[in-house]
C-alpha positions as CSV (number, residue, x, y, z in Angstrom):
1,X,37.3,38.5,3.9
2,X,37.9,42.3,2.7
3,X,41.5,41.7,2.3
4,X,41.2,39.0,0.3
5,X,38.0,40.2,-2.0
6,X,40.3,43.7,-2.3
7,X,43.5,41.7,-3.5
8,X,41.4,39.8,-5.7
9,X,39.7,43.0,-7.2
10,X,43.2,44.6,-7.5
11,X,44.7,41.4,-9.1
12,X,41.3,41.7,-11.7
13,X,42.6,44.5,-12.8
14,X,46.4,44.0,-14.1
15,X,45.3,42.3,-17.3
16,X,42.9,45.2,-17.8
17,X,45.7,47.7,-17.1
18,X,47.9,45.8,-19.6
19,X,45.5,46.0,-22.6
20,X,44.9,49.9,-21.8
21,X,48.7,50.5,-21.4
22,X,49.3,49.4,-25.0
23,X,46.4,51.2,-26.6
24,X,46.5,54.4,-28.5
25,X,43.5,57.2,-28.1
26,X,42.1,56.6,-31.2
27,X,41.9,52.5,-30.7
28,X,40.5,53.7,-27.3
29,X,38.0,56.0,-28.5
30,X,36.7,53.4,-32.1
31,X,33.7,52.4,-32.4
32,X,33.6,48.5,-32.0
33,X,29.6,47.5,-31.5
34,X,27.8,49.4,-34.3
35,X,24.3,46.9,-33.4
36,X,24.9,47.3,-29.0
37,X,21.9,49.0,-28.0
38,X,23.9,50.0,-25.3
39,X,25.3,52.9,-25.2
40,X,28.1,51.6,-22.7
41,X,28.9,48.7,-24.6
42,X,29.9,51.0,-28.4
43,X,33.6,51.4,-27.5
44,X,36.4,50.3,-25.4
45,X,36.1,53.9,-24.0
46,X,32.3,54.0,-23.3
47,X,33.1,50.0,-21.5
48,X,35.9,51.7,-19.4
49,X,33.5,54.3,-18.4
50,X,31.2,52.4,-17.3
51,X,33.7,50.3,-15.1
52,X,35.1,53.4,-13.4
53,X,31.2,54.4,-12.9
54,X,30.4,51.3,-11.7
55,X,33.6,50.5,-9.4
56,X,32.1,54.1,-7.6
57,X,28.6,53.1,-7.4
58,X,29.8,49.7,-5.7
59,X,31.6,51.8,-3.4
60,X,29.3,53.8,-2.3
61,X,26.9,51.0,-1.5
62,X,29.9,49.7,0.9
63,X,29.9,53.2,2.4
64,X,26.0,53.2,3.5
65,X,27.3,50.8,6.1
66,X,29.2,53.6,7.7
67,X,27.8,56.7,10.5
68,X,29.3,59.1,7.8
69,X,28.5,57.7,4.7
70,X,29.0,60.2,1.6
71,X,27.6,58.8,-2.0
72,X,30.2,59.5,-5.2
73,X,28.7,60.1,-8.6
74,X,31.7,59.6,-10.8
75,X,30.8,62.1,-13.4
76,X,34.3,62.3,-15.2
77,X,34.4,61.3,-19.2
78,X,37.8,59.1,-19.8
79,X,38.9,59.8,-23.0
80,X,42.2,58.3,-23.6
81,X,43.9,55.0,-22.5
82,X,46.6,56.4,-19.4
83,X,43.5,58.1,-18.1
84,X,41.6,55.2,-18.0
85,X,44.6,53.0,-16.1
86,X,44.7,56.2,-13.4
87,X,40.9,56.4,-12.9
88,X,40.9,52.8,-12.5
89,X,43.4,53.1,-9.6
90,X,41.5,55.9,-8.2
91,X,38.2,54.2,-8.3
92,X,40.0,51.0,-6.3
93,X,41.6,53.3,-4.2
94,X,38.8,55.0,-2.9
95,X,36.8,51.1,-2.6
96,X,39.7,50.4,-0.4
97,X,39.5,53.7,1.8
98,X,35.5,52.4,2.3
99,X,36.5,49.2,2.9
100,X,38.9,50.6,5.9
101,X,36.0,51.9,7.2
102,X,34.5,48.9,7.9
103,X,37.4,46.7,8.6
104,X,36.3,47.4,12.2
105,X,33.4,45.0,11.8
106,X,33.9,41.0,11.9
107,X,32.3,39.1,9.1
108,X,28.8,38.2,11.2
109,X,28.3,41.6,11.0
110,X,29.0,42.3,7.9
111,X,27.1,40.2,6.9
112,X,23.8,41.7,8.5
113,X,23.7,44.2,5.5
114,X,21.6,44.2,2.9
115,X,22.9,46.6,0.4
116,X,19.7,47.0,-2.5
117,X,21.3,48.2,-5.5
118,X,19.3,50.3,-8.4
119,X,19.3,47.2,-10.8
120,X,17.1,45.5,-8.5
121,X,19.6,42.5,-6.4
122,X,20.2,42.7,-2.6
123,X,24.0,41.9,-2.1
124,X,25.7,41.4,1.0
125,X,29.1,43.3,1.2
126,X,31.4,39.7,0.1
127,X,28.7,39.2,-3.2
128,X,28.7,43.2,-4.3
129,X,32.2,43.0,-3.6
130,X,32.5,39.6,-5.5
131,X,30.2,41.2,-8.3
132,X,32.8,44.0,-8.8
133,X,35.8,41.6,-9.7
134,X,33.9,39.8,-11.9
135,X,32.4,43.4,-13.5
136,X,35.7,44.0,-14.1
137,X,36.8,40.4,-15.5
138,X,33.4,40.2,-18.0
139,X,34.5,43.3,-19.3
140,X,38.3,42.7,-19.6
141,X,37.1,39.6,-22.2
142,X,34.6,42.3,-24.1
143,X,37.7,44.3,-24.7
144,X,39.6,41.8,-26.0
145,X,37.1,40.2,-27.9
146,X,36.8,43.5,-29.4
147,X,40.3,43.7,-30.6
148,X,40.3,40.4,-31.8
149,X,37.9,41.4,-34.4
């Protein structure tokens, strides 16, 4: 199951990769949402932000599984488009380091733990790690929608 779930979240993010890799900083850094309330949702840079932050906090749910389980606040501030593609690599490198971790245990018990995240949903590790390819995929289709306009 973590194999697959990791291929799947490394496969998520080719397309994403793609549209970064052909972006300059200032496309990168524009406005797009003047009316978001959000303050993640105002550029492509402020959605790739919160990607890499969120890819870290996923990861660090994974890791409370583990005896030595150290929590990552990404605090970093991408600011142009090749940064963004290495941080993304970085952020599922380090999901796949956790992940080796607890390759060790067999899907039963994986499935014993109930990771509570701050937003308020329990997971288990396949839907948090299901919920991180399809973070990545909702926001791939934000970006382009916001190039399209």
């Amino acid at each position: 199951m973590l194999v697959a779930l990791l291929i799947e979240y490394r496969r998520a993010m080719l397309p994403l990769k793609s549209i970064l890799s052909n972006l300059s900083e200032s496309q990168f850094l524009e406005v797009r949402d003047f009316n978001s309330s959000d303050p993640d949702c105002k550029s492509i840079a402020t959605v790739i932000n919160h990607c890499v932050h969120s890819g870290y906090l996923y990861a660090s749910y994974l890791d409370t599984i583990t005896k030595d389980s150290t929590w990552i606040e990404y605090e970093m501030t991408i600011n142009n488009p090749i940064e963004a593609i290495k941080e993304l690599d970085k952020m599922v490198d380090y999901t796949e380091a956790i992940l080796k971790k607890i390759s060790h245990l067999t899907d039963k018990e994986l499935n014993m733990h109930q990771l509570k995240a701050r937003w308020g949903v329990t997971f288990d590790v396949e839907q948090l790690l299901e919920h991180a390819i399809v973070h990545i995929l909702r926001h791939r289709l934000q970006i382009e929608n916001f190039l399209k306009a």
